[in-house]
LOTIFI-447803 format. One record per residue (C-alpha): x, y, z. Coordinates in steps of 0.5 Angstrom, whole numbers, padded with zeros to 4 digits, always signed. Layout:
N
XYZ ...
This chain:
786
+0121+0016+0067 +0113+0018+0066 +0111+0023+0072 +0103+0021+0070 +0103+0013+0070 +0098+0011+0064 +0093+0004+0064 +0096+0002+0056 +0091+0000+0051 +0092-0008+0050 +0093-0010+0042 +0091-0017+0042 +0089-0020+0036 +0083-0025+0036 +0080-0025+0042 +0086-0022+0046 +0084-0016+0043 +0078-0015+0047 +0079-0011+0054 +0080-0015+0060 +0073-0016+0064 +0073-0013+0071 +0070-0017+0076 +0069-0024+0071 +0066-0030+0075 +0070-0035+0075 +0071-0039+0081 +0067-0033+0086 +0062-0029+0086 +0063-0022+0082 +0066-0016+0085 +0069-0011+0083 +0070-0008+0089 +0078-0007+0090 +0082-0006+0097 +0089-0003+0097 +0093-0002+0103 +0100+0000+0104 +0105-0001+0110 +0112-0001+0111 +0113+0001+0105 +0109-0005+0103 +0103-0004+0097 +0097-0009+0097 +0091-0009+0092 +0086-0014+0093 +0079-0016+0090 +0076-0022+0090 +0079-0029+0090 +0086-0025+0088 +0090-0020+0092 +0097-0018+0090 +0104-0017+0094 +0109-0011+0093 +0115-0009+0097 +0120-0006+0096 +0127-0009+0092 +0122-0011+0087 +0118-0016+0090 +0111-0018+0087 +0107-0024+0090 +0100-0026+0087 +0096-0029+0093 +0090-0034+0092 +0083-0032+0097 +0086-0035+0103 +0092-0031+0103 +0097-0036+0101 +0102-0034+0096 +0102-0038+0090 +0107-0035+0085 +0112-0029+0086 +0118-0025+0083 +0122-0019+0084 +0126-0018+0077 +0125-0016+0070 +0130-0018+0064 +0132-0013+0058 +0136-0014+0052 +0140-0010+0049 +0144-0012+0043 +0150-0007+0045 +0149-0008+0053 +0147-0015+0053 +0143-0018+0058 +0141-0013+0064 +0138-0015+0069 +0134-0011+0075 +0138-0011+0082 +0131-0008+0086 +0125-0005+0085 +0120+0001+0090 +0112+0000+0090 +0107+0005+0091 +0100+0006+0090 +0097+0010+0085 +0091+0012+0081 +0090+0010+0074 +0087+0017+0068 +0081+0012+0069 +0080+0011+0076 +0083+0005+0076 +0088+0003+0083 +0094+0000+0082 +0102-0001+0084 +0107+0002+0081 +0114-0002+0081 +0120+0003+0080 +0125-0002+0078 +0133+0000+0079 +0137-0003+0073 +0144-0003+0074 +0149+0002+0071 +0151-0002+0064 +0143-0002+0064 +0146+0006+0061 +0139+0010+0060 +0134+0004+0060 +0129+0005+0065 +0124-0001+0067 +0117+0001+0072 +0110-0004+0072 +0104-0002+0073 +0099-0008+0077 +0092-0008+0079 +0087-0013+0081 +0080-0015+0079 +0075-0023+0080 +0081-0028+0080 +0085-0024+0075 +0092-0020+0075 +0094-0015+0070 +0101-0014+0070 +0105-0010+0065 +0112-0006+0065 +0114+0000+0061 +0121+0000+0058 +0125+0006+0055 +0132+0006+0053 +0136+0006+0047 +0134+0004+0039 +0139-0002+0041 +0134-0005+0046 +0131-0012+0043 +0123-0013+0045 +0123-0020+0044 +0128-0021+0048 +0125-0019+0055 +0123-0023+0061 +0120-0023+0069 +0121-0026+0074 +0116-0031+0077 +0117-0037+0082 +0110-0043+0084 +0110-0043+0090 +0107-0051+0092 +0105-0053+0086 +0102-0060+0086 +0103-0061+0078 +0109-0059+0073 +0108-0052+0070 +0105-0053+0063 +0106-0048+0057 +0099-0048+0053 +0098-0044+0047 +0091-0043+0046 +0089-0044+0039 +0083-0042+0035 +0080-0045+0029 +0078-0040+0023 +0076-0039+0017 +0080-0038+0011 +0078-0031+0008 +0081-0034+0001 +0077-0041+0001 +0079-0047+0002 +0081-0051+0009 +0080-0049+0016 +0086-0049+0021 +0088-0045+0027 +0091-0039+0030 +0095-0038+0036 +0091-0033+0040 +0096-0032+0046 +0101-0037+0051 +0099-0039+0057 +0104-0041+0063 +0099-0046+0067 +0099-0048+0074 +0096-0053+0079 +0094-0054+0085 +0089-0059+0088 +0083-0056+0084 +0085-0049+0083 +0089-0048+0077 +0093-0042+0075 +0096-0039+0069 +0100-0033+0067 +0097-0031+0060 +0100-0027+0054 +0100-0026+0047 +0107-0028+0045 +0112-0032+0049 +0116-0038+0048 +0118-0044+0051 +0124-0045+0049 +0126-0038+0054 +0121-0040+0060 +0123-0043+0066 +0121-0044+0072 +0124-0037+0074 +0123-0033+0067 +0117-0032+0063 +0119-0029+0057 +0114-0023+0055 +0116-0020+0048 +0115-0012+0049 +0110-0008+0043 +0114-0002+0041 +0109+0004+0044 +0107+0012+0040 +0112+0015+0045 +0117+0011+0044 +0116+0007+0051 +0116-0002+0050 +0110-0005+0053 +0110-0012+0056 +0104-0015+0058 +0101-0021+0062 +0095-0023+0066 +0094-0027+0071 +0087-0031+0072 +0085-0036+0078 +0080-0042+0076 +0078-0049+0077 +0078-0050+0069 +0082-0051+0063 +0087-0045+0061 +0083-0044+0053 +0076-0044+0058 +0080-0040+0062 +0082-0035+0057 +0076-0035+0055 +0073-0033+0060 +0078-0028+0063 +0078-0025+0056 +0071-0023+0055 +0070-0029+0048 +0063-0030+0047 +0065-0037+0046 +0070-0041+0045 +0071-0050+0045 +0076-0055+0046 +0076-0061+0044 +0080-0068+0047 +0079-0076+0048 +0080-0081+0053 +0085-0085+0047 +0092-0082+0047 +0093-0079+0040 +0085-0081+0039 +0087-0087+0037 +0083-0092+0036 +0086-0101+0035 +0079-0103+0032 +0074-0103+0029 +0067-0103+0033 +0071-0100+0039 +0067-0094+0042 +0070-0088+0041 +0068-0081+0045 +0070-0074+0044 +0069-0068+0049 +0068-0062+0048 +0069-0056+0053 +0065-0050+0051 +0066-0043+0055 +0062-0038+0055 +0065-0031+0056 +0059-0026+0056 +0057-0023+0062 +0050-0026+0062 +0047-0034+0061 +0046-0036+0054 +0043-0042+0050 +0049-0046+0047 +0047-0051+0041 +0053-0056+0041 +0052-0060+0034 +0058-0065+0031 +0060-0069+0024 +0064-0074+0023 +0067-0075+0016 +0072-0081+0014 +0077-0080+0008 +0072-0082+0002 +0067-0078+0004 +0062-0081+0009 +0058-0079+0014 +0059-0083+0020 +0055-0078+0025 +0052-0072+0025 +0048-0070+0032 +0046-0064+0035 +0045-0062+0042 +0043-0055+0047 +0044-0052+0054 +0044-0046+0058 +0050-0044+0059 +0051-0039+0064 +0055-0033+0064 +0063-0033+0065 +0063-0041+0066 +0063-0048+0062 +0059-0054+0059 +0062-0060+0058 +0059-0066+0053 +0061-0072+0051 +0059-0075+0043 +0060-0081+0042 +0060-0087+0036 +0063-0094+0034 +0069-0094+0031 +0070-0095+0024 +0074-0100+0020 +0082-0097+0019 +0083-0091+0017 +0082-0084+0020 +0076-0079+0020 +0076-0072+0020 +0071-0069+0026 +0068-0062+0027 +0065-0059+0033 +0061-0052+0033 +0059-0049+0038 +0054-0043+0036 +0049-0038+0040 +0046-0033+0036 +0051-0029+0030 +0056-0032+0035 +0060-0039+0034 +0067-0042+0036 +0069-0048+0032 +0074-0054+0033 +0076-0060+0030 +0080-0066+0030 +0082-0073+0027 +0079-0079+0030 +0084-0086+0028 +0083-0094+0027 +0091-0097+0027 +0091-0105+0030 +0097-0107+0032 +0102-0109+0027 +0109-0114+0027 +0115-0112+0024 +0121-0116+0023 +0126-0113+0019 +0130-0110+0025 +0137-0106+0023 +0135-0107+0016 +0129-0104+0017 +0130-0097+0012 +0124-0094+0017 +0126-0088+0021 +0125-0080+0024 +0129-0075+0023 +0129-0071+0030 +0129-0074+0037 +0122-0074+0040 +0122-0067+0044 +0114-0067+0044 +0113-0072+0049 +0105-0072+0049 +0101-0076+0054 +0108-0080+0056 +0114-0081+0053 +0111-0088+0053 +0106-0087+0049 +0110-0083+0045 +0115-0090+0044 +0108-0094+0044 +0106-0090+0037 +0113-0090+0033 +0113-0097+0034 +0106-0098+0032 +0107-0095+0026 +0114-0099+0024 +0119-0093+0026 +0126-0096+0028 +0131-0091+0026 +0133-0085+0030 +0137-0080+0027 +0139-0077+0034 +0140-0079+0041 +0145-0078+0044 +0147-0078+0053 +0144-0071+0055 +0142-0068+0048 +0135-0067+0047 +0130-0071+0048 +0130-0079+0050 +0137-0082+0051 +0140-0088+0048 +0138-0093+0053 +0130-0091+0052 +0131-0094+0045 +0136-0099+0047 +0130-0101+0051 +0126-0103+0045 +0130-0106+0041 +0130-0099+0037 +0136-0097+0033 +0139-0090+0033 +0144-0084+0031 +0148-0078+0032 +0147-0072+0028 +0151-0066+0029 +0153-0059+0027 +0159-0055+0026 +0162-0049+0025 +0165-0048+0018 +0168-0042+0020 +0173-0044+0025 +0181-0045+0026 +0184-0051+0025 +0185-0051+0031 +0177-0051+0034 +0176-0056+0029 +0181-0060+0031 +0178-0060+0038 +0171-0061+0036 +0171-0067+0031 +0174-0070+0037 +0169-0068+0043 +0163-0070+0039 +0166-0076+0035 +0166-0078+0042 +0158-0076+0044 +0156-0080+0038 +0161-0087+0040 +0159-0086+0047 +0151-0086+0045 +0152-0093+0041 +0151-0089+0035 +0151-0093+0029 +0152-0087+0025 +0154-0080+0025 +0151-0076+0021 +0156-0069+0021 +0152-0063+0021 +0146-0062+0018 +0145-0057+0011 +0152-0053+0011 +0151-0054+0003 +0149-0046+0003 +0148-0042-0002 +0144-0049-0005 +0146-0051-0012 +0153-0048-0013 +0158-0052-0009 +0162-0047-0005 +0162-0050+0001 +0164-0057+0000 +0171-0055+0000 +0170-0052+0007 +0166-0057+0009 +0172-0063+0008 +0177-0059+0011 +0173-0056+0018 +0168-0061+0019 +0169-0068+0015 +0177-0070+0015 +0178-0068+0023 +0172-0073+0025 +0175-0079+0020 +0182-0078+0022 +0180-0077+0028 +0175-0084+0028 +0182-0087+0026 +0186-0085+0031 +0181-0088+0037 +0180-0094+0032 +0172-0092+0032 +0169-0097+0028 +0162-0092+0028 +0160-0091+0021 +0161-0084+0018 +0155-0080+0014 +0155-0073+0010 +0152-0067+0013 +0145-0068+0011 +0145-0064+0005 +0139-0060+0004 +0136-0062-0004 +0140-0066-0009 +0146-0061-0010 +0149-0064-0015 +0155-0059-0016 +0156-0059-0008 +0156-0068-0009 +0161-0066-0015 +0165-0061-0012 +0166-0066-0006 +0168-0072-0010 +0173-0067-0013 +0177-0065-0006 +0177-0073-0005 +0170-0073+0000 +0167-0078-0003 +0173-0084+0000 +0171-0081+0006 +0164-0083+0007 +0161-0089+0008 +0154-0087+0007 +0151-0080+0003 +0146-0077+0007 +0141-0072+0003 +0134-0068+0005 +0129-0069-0002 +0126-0063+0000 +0120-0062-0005 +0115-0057-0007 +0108-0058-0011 +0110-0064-0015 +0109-0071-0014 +0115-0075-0012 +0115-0079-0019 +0117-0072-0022 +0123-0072-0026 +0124-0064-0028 +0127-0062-0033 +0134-0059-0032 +0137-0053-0030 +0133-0053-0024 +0133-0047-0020 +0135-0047-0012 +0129-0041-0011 +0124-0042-0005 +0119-0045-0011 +0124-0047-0016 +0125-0055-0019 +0131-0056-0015 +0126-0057-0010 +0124-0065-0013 +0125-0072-0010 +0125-0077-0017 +0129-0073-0021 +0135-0071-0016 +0135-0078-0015 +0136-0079-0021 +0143-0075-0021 +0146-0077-0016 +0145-0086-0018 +0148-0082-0024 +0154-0080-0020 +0154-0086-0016 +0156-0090-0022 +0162-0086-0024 +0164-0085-0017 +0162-0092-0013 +0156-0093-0010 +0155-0091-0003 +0149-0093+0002 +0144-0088+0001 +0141-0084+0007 +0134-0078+0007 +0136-0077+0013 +0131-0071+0012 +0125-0073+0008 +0117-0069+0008 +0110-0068+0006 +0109-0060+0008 +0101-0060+0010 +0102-0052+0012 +0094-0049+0010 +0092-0047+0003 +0099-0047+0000 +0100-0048-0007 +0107-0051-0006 +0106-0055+0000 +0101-0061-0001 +0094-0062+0002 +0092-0066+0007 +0090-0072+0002 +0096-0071-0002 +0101-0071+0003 +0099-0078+0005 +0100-0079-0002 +0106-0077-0002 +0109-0080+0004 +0107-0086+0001 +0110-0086-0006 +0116-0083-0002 +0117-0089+0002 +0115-0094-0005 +0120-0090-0009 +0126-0090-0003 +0125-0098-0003 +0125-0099-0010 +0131-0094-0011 +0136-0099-0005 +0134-0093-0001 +0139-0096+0007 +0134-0091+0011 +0128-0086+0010 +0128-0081+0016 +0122-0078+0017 +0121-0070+0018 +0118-0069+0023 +0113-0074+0028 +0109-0067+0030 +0107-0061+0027 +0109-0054+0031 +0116-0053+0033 +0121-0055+0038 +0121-0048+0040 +0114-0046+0041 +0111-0053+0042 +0104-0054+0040 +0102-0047+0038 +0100-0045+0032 +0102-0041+0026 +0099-0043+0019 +0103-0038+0015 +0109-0041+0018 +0112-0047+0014 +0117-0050+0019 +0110-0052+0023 +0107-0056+0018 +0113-0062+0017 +0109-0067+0022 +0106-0074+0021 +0102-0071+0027 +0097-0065+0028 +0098-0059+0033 +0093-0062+0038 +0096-0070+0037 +0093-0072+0034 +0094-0076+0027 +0094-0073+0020 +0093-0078+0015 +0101-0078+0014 +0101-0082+0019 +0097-0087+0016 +0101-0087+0009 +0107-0088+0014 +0105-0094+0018 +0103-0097+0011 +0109-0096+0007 +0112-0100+0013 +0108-0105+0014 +0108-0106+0006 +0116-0106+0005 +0118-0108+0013 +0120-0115+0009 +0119-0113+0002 +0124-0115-0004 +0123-0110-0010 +0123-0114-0016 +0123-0109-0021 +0119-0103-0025 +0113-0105-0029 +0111-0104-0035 +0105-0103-0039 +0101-0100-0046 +0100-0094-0042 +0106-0090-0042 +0103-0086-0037 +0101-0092-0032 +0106-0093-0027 +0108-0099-0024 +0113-0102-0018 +0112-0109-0017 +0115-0113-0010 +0115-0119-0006 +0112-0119+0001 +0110-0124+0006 +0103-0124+0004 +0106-0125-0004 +0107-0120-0010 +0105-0113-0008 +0104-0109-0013 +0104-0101-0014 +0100-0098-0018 +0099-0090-0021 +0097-0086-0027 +0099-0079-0029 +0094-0077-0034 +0093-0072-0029 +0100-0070-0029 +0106-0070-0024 +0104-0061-0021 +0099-0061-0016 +0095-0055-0014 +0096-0052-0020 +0089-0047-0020 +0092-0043-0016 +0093-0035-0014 +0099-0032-0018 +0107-0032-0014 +0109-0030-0009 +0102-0030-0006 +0101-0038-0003 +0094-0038-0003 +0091-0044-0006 +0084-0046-0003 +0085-0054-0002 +0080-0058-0002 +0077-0062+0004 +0080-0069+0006 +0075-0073+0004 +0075-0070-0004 +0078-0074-0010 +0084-0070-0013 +0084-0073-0019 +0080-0073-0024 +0081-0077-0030 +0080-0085-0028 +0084-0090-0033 +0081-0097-0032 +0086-0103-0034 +0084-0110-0034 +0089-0115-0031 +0089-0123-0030 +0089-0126-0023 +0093-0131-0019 +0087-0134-0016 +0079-0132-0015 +0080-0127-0010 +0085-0120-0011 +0085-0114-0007 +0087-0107-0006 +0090-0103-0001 +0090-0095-0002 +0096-0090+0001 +0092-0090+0008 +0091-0097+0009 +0084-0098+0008 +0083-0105+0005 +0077-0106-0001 +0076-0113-0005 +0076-0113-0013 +0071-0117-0016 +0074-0122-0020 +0071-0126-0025 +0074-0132-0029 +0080-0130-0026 +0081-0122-0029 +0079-0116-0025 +0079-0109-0028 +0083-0103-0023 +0081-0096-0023 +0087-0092-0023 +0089-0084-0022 +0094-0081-0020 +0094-0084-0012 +0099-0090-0011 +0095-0096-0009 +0097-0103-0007 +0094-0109-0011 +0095-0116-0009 +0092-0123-0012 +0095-0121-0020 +0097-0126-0023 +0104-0125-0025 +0108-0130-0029 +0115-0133-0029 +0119-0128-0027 +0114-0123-0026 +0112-0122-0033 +0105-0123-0036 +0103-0125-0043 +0102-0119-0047 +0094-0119-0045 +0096-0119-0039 +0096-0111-0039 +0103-0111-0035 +0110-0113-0035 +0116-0113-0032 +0121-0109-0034 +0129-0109-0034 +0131-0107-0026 +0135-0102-0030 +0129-0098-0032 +0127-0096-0025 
């Protein structure tokens, strides 16, 4: 225990960095004036707006300017790899000075004795609305920083305690596109008008409730670990809140009035809010100016606006214009006074309604459960079915996420994807087949997909036989001794592995299953790329491809029997200036032609991974170095990427669609897929002049650094034009998000522009079985040379 108590620096980066304000206005006028009492063993330190509580057993009590008490605690939580979780059993407060004058209470915490030499005090002080909370811990090397906790409980709150990461937008140093960083976790309460929020630098949700946050701890000079936290009162949202109480010059968010800022037609109003802090401690003039840019590179609007904004407070601004026709625009609001700026950005979409009709055949699904249910759980519903998602891969009763009967309710059709162990006895494996062979036949499940990527090391077939024998056959055998009629998948193997596919065949797995479920996980190649072999299983090698370990396995299929075909994991990676992952542009792209392809290839079901970017862990927070946090259809903020566009096109091209075969044309780098559709034959179309490597200027491996382009920017350079006939005098074509442009056709004859972007195309003549006279630039080859 230190005998001198000491007032730790903070290390926050980004604008945790700076030294909290003492006497920040934020609901009352500025005071630094600090009043302590102490008494029967009680320490109170109060300030304006805010006083603080100690007493002796550990408790803390945060209280607002009346005096009524809005969130207490008494415990502080360690881990320790040897010891475990250790708990505080009671706590002594005293008033102290802090080496800068400061007055705060000192928390000597009692930690029980498995807790061995691991001692915990915390030191608290007070200014305007904000509590500094911090605790030091000393103790073993075994101690684990990021497994601490405190203890805290709202006190009657009027609405459910959210986590909030606050975010800001940056720069990229190494050029190419902007994106976000988390800047700290906020822990936000309300009541009526006065919000609350606990503020740190780190904290997941996934280990916060309503008695623990979770506070990582920083390894001190010393040797000591140091967790912090603030605690601010205000009457605005937490990232103005932030701002504020963290001294930022200035800060902005942006939100809109249409849930996932999605819009139904063109000609509709759309609006677009800007909250605008600043955190200086005086008043300034703020210009706040906006552009909005669609997807081929038009401006839709610029406008600009100033105000006074004074100091520790807010400026709140609507911006609005007409909705466009379909498709989806990239919109960026700055907030600029003097050399100081904060800047944000957001996608603004127009998606109409649509109908889809293919019911349980549909090959359209989503690889998790919707574990970020953001506006409602209704919204969210709303918006996969708008976009033609109908297969769910897990809900099960009590799993995470909806349960069945929330898709049940919608005609929606769903899965059970579980994980085992390999590592297990007989016995335990025996018993596991059974417990959750029952979960996924109590779901209603169709099917159930038995674990998930347990083909680890990839690309050698060690653990096929494990597999079978821990996990596989007792489920089968299981499913025949209740007499289950539910469907049996493979656990879902991550890339094509053809020697764990031939090492599984060979131990008599394949009579075991009624579908094959595999993940085509994919690096910086288009999905049409066929590499040549070996592929290498390395983070940035081939192995990681989508047509070319498809091609393997129809290759084994024709000598093992054909299988329905599951992707029960496919993606479109978006993680910020990487070169293996896909810019924003490609990725629609991508996820298109994905989908085409699965269509043309008989593919039973694409399960899409994931709907949202960030992770379930730490949702909606930011890490763009992270490349779990980047799979999602939709943007940290909720809003839609343009994958989501290419998503809900692909689903309204093939809802009904029947592929009719592969084309064929002079070019043999013009590429062609040519299906019937309701609205007749829709045929799609690309060129690879440009080649099947995306991201090719970029720095050299292992450094991910590729500055993309912006949405808008065509990638491809080379523009192949082919002159076709047509059915009638009018023809169209539809690009990977859906906008819909009309061909000039003269004397029945159009001439397209292709690259390497998949495009739609209708109103093409297309003689007899699809074929077309030579003249005619394209035929239609034998299905076999799909």
């Amino acid at each position: 225990m230190t005998s001198e108590p000491q007032r730790s620096p903070l290390s926050r980066r980004g604008f945790l960095g700076a030294t909290f304000a003492a006497g920040v206005l934020l609901v009352a006028e500025p005071s630094r004036v600090v009043a302590a009492t102490a008494a029967a063993g009680d320490v109170t330190l109060s300030a304006s707006g805010v006083s603080i509580l100690a007493s002796p057993g550990g408790r803390l009590a945060i209280r607002d300017a009346a005096g009524v008490i809005r969130s207490q605690g008494s415990k502080f939580q360690v881990k320790d790899s040897v010891a475990g979780i250790q708990i505080s059993t009671g706590g002594t407060p005293s008033l102290v000075t802090l080496p800068d004058g400061t007055q705060a209470i000192r928390m000597d915490y009692v930690m029980p004795a498995a807790a061995g030499a691991t001692t915990v005090y915390g030191l608290f002080w007070v200014s305007t609305n904000h509590v500094h909370l911090e605790w030091h811990t000393t103790g073993p090397s075994t101690l684990v920083p990021d497994g601490f906790l405190f203890s805290r409980a709202i006190v009657g709150s009027t609405e459910p305690d959210r986590f909030v990461p606050i975010t800001e937008w940056v720069r990229d140093a190494g050029g190419g596109i902007p994106y976000e960083e988390t800047a700290g976790i906020a822990h936000a309460s309300t009541w009526g008008a006065l919000h609350g929020m606990f503020l740190l630098e780190r904290s997941k949700q996934d280990w916060t409730n309503t008695t623990w946050i979770h506070c990582s701890a920083t390894p001190q000079a010393d040797g000591s670990l140091l967790s912090q936290a603030d605690f601010f009162f205000s009457e605005t949202r937490p990232s103005a809140t932030a701002v504020i109480g963290t001294s930022r010059e200035l800060g902005i968010e942006l939100w809109t009035d249409r849930d996932f800022n999605i819009w139904d037609a063109a000609g509709q109003t759309m609006s677009v809010t800007a909250l605008v802090a600043n955190g200086s401690s005086s008043a300034r003039n703020v210009e706040l100016s906006w552009w909005v840019k669609d997807f081929n590179g038009e401006t839709l609007t610029t406008e600009s606006v100033t105000a006074p904004v004074s100091a520790a407070s807010t400026w709140e601004h609507t911006f609005t214009l007409p909705a466009p026709a379909y498709g989806i625009s990239l919109a960026e609001v700055t907030a600029t006074s003097g050399d100081d700026e904060a800047f944000a950005r957001t996608t603004l979409t127009v998606l109409p309604p649509a109908d889809y009709a293919a019911g349980e055949q549909s090959m359209f699904g989503i690889a998790n459960y919707p574990w970020l249910q953001v506006p409602s759980a209704t919204a969210l519903l709303d918006l996969w079915q708008k976009v033609g998602i109908n297969w769910v891969r897990i809900s099960y009763a009590g799993g995470p996420g909806l349960p069945p009967s929330a898709f049940d309710q919608r005609g929606m059709f769903h899965n059970v994807e579980l994980q085992p162990s390999l590592d297990v006895t007989d016995t335990v494996a025996t018993q596991w087949a059974a417990d959750k062979l029952a979960v996924a036949v109590a779901a209603g499940a169709t099917y159930f997909e038995v674990g998930n990527e347990l083909n680890r090391p990839f690309n050698t077939g060690v653990a096929a036989q494990a597999y079978i024998d821990k996990a596989l056959r007792p489920v089968v055998d299981r499913r025949a001794a209740i007499g289950a009629d539910i469907k049996i998948l493979n656990n879902g193997l991550a890339g094509m592995d053809k020697p764990w596919l031939e090492n599984f065949h060979a131990a008599g797995g394949w009579d075991l299953i009624d579908g094959f479920a595999y993940h085509p996980g994919r690096g910086n190649f288009t999905p049409d790329y066929d590499p040549p072999e070996p592929y290498e299983a390395t983070s940035e090698g081939r192995y990681w491809n989508f047509a070319g370990g498809l091609r393997q396995l129809k290759a084994l299929m024709a000598d093992y029997g054909d299988k329905e075909i599951w992707l029960t994991e496919a993606y479109a990676c978006t993680r910020p200036n990487g070169w293996w992952n896909d810019t924003y542009r490609h990725a629609a792209e991508n996820v298109f032609l994905t989908l085409a392809m699965a269509k043309a290839e008989g593919i039973r079901t694409v399960c899409w991974y994931q709907f949202h970017d960030s992770v379930l862990g730490n949702a909606q927070a930011a890490d763009p170095d992270n490349v779990e946090y980047h799979f999602g259809l939709m943007n940290r903020d909720v809003s839609a990427k343009p994958s989501l566009l290419a998503y809900a096109t692909a689903a309204r091209t093939f809802d009904q669609a029947t592929y009719l075969g592969p084309l064929a044309f002079d070019d043999p780098k013009t590429k062609g897929l040519l299906f019937d559709t309701p609205d007749g034959h829709a045929a799609v179309l690309w060129n690879r002049a440009d080649g099947y490597i995306l991201n090719q200027d970029h720095a050299p491996s292992p450094e991910r650094n590729f500055p993309a382009p912006e949405v808008w920017v065509d990638p491809w350079p080379t523009k192949t034009s082919l002159t076709v006939a047509t059915s009638g005098t009018s023809a169209s074509q539809v690009d990977a998000i859906g906008q819909r442009t009309s061909l000039a056709v003269t004397n029945r004859r159009t001439t397209l522009t292709l690259d390497g972007a998949p495009r739609v195309f209708y109103g093409l003549a297309l003689a007899g079985n699809g074929a077309v006279t030579k003249g005619g630039a394209f035929r239609l080859k034998d299905r076999r040379g799909a």
